[in-house]
C-alpha positions in Angstrom: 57.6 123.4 121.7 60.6 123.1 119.7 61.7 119.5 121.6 59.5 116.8 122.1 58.7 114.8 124.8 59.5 111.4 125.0 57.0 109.2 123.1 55.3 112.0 120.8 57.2 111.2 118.1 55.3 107.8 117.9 52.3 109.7 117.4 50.5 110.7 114.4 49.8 114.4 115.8 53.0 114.6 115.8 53.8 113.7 112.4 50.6 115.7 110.8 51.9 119.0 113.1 55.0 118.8 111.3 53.2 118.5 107.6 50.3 121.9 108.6 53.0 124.0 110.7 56.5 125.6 109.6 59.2 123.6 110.0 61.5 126.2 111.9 64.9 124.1 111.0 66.9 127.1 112.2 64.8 127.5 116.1 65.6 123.7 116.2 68.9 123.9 115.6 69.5 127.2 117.8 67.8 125.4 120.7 69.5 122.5 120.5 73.0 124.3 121.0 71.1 126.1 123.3 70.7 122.9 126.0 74.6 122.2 124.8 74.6 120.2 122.0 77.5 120.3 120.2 77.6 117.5 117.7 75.0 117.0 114.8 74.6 113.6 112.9 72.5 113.7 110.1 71.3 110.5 108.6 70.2 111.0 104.6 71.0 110.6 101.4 73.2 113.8 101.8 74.7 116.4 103.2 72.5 119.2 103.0 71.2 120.2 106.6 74.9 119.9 108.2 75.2 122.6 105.8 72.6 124.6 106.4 72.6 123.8 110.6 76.1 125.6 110.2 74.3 128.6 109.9 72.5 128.3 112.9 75.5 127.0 115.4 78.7 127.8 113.7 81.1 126.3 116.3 79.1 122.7 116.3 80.4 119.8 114.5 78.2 118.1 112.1 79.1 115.0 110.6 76.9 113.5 107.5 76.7 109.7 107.2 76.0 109.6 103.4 76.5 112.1 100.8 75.7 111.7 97.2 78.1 110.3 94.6 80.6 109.3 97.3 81.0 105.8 99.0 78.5 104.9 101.6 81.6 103.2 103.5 84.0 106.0 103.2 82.1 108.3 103.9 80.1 106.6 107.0 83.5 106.0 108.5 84.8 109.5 107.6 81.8 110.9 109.8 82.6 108.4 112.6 86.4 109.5 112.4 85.6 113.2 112.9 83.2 112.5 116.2 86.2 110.3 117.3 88.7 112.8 117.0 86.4 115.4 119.6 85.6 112.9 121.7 82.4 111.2 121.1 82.9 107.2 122.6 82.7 104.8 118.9 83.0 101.2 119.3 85.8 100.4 116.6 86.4 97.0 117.0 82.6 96.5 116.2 82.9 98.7 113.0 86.4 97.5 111.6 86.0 93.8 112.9 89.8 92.5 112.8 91.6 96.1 112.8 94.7 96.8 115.4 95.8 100.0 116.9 99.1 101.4 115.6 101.3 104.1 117.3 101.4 107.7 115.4 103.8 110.4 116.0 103.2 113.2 118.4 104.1 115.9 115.9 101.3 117.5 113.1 102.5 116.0 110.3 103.8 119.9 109.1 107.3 120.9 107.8 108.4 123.3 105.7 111.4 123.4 103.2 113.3 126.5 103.3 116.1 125.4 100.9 115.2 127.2 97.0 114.9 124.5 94.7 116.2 125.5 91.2 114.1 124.9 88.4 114.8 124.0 84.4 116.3 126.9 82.9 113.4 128.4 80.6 113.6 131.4 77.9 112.6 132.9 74.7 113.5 129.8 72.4 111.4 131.0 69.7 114.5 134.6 70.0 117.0 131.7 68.6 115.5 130.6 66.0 113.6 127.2 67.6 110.3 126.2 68.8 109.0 125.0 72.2 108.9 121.6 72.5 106.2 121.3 75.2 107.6 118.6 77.1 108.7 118.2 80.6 112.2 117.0 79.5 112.8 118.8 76.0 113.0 122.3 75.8 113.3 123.0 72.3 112.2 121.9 68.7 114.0 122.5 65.2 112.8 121.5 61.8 115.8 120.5 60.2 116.6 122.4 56.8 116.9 120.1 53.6 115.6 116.8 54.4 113.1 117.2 56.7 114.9 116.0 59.2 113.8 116.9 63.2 116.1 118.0 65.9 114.5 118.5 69.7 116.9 119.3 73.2 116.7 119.5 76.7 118.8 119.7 79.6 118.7 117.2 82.6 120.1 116.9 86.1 119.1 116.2 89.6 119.1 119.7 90.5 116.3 120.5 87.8 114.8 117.2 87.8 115.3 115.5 91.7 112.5 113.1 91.1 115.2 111.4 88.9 117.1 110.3 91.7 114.1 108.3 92.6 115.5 106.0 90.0 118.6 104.5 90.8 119.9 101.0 89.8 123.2 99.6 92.2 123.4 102.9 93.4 123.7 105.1 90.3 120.8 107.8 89.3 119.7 106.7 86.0 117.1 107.9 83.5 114.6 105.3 83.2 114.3 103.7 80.2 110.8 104.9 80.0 111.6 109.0 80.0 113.8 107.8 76.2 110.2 106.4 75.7 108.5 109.0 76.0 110.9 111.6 74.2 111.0 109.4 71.0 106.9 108.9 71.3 107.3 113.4 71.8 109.5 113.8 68.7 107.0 111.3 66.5 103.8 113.8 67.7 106.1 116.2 66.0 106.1 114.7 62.0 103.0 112.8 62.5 104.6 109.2 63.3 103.0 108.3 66.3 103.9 104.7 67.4 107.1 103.9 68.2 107.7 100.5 66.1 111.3 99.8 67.7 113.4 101.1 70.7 116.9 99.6 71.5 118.3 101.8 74.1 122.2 100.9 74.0 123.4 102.5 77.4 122.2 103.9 79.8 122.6 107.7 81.1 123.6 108.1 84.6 123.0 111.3 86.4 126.0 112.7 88.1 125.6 113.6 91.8 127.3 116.7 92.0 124.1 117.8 89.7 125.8 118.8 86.6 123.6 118.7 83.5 123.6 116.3 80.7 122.6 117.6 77.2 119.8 115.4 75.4 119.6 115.6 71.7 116.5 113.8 69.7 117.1 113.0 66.5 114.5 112.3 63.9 115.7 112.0 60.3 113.9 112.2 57.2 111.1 109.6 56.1 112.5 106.6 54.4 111.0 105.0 51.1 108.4 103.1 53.7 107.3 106.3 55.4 108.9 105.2 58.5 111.6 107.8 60.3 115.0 106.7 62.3 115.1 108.2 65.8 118.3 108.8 67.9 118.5 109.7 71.5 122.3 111.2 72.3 123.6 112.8 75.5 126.4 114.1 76.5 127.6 115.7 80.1 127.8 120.1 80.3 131.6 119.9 80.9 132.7 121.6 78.0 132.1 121.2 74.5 135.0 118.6 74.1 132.5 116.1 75.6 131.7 113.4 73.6 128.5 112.4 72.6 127.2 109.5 73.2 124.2 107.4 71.4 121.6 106.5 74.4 118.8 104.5 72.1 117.7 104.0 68.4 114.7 103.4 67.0 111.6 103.7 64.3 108.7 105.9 64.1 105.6 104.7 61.9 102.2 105.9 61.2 99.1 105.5 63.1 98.2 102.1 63.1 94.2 102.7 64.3 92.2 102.6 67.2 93.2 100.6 70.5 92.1 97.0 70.5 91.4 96.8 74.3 89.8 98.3 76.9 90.8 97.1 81.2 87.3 98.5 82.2 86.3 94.9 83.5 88.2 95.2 86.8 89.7 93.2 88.5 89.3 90.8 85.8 86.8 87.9 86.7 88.9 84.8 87.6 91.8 86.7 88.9 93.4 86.1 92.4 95.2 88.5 94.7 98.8 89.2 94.5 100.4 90.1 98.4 103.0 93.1 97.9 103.8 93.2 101.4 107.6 94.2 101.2 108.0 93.8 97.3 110.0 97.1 97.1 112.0 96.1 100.2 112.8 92.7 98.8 114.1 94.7 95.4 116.9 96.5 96.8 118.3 92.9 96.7 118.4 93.0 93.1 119.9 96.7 92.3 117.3 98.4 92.6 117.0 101.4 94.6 113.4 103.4 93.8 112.4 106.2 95.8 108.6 107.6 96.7 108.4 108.6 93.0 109.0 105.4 91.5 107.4 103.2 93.9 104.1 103.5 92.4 102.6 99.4 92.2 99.9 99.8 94.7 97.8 96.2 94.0 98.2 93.0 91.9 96.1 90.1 90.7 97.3 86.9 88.8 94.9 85.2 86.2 96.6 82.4 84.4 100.3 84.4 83.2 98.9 87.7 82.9 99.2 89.4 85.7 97.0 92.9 86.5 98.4 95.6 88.6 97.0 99.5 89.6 100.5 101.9 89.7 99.8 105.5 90.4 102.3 108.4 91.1 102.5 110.3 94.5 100.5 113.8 94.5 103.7 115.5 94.5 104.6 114.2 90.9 100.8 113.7 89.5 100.8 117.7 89.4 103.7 116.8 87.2 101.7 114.1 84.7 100.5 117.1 82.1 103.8 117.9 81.0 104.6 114.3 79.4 102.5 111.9 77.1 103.2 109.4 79.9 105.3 109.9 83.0 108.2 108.3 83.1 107.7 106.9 86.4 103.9 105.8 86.2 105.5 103.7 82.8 108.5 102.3 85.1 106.0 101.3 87.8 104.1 99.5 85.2 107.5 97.6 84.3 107.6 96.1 88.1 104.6 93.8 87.5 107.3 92.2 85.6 109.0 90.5 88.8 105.8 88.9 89.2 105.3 87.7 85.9 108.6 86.2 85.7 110.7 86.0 89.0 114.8 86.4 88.6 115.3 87.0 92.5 118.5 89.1 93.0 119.5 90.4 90.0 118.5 93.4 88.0 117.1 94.0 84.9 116.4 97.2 82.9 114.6 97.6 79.8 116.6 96.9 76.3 113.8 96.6 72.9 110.4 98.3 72.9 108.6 97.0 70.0 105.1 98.7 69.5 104.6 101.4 72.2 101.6 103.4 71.1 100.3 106.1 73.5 97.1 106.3 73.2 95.9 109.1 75.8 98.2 111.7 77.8 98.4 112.9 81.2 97.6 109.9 83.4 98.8 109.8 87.0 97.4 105.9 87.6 97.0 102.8 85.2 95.8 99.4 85.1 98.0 97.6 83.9 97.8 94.4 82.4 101.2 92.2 81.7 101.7 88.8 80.1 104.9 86.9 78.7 105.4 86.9 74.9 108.1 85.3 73.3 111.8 86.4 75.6 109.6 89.3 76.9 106.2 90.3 77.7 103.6 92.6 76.8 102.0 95.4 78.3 98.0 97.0 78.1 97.7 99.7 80.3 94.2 102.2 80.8 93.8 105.0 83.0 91.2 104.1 86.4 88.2 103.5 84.3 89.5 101.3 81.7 90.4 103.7 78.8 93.2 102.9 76.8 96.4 105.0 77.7 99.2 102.8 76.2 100.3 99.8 74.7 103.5 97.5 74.4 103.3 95.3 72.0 106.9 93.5 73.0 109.5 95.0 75.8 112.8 92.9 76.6 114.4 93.3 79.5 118.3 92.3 80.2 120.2 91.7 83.4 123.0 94.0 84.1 125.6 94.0 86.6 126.8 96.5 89.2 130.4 96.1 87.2 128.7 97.3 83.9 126.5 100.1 85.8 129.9 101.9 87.3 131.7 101.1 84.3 129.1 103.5 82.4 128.9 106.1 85.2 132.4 106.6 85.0 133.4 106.8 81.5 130.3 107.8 80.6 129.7 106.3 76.9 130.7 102.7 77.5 128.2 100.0 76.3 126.4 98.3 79.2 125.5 95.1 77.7 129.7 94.4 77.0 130.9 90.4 76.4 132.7 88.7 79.0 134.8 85.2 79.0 133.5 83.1 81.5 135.8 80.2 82.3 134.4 76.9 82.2 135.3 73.0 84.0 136.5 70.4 81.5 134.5 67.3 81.6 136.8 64.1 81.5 135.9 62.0 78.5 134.8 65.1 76.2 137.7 66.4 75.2 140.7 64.6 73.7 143.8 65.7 75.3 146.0 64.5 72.9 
């Protein structure tokens, strides 16, 4: 018989009868769903038989424990999850000792956008005389004539780019300090000067709301006596061509200089201790900042001595994105947050202002270790992709406190300074001063 009886399978006929005979997986299987069976559990080191029972009774469940090269955990608790949800009676609170219940909506956790969502505006650039620049914010390359000098331009605005509005600081979409980052580190691929040696960005560019576009213009000039090349980042907004442009950031690119010195493949590092982010991005909306699902991408933190270790990823929405820049702007920003936990200014905000060092040393990630400790007035930065490989590097990145004054200022003339002096009016102490 294809089921046996109680107690036979104790046996050793039983066992040799199964070694001589045919195994007759599919009968088995068929006469199971034939006394009602409905839901298969296979215990092994895979996933194989649910596979092949399918064949046999198509409208069963079958749930593996293990499969190969996946988590025993996971997946054990996957297979217990899909025999919960058609009814089969699972002890939780013996398998997640210390778990609690939550409430989940009613609804399926389905929507769908009908609104068209314009994208970049694309063409022929190679029909005007320029080259593509293969980046997610550039659009165009031109090799200066003369002195070999390097010209690359894009267009941006929260119409063609909403992920930007992700990023806004006292209530004003900016472009991260990162995404000038990443365009100067694009136009040094371009002439073969690779590391970014200096980056001063000297305002910042806001994004207007009404989704106009701002004009971006990368300016490399020609190698200097050193070898090293002067970068520019202008901008200016599409209101006519009386708009005046503006200077965002200026910097050096260098040469190569060699392999990455580091590797975060030990992880967490030994001797490290847990960081708690419960509310972290909450409590930063005191300071400014107002990140979105895009830029809220710290997901765990440790703390070993001053460094402090962090993984950031990007949502799937914008990993799909990841290809199209050496390192996304917000997976680099993320990596910035780690410093409120190295050094704490509670309530104010900061943004980037000198990158020393950036080298990029792998492109495409959509998640990084990061690894931050305090240099000098600022800190620097080691971040791999999720087993341990180098991705980027910072050898020294200041960051200064601005004020929500200085950030409207900006968004409304548009090319004011952000970092601008101010007299502050101090008490005179009695006995320092001679009156007379």
């Amino acid at each position: 018989g294809l089921v046996a009886e109680p107690g036979l399978m104790s046996t050793p006929d039983y066992w040799v009868r199964q070694v001589r005979e045919a195994v007759r997986f599919a009968d088995g299987v068929a006469c199971m769903e034939g006394r009602g069976v409905t839901r298969f559990v296979e215990l092994g080191p895979d996933g194989v038989l649910c596979g092949l029972a399918g064949q046999s009774a198509s409208d069963a469940l079958f749930a593996p424990v293990m499969r190969r090269d996946r988590d025993e955990a996971e997946t054990a608790l996957h297979a217990l999850a899909r025999l919960w949800t058609v009814g089969v009676d699972v002890d939780w609170p013996v398998i997640l000792p210390g778990g609690q219940r939550v409430a989940l909506p009613t609804y399926a956790f389905q929507r769908d956008r009908y609104w068209p969502r314009p994208a970049a505006r694309t063409g022929d650039v190679g029909s005007v005389g320029q080259a593509p620049a293969d980046h997610a914010l550039l659009g165009a390359t031109v090799q200066l004539a003369g002195d070999d000098g390097l010209l690359l331009t894009g267009r941006l605005s929260l119409l063609t780019h909403p992920w930007l509005a992700d990023h806004a600081i006292r209530g004003q979409a900016l472009v991260p300090g990162t995404a000038f980052v990443d365009m100067a580190l694009r136009a040094g691929a371009e002439i073969d000067r690779p590391v970014l040696e200096e980056l001063v960005l000297q305002a910042p560019l806001p994004l207007p709301d009404s989704g106009v576009g701002v004009q971006v213009q990368v300016r490399v000039a020609a190698p200097g006596d050193g070898g090293e090349c002067r970068v520019e980042i202008h901008a200016r907004q599409e209101n006519g061509d009386a708009a005046p442009w503006a200077c965002h950031a200026v910097g050096t690119l260098t040469a190569s200089a060699g392999s990455p010195d580091f590797d975060l493949v030990n992880w967490p590092p030994s001797g490290s201790t847990p960081v708690a982010l419960d509310g972290f991005y909450e409590a930063l909306t005191d300071g400014g900042y107002g990140y979105g699902p895009v830029f809220q991408g710290l997901r765990k933190a440790w703390r070993a001595g001053e460094t402090v270790y962090a993984e950031v990823e990007l949502p799937d929405d914008a990993a799909a994105d990841a290809a199209g820049f050496g390192v996304h702007p917000a997976l680099l920003d993320a990596a910035l947050h780690v410093s409120g936990l190295v050094d704490a200014h509670s309530g104010t905000t900061r943004l980037p202002f000198a990158w020393t060092g950036v080298r990029l040393h792998a492109v495409g990630a959509s998640a990084l270790r990061v690894a931050m400790t305090p240099v000098g007035d600022g800190v620097t930065i080691r971040a791999a992709d999720e087993i341990g490989a180098p991705v980027a590097s910072v050898g020294s990145l200041v960051l200064r406190e601005v004020s929500a004054e200085a950030v409207q200022a900006v968004a409304d003339a548009g090319s004011d300074a952000l970092f601008a002096v101010d007299w502050l009016a101090l008490p005179v102490v009695e006995g320092l001063v001679d009156s007379s």
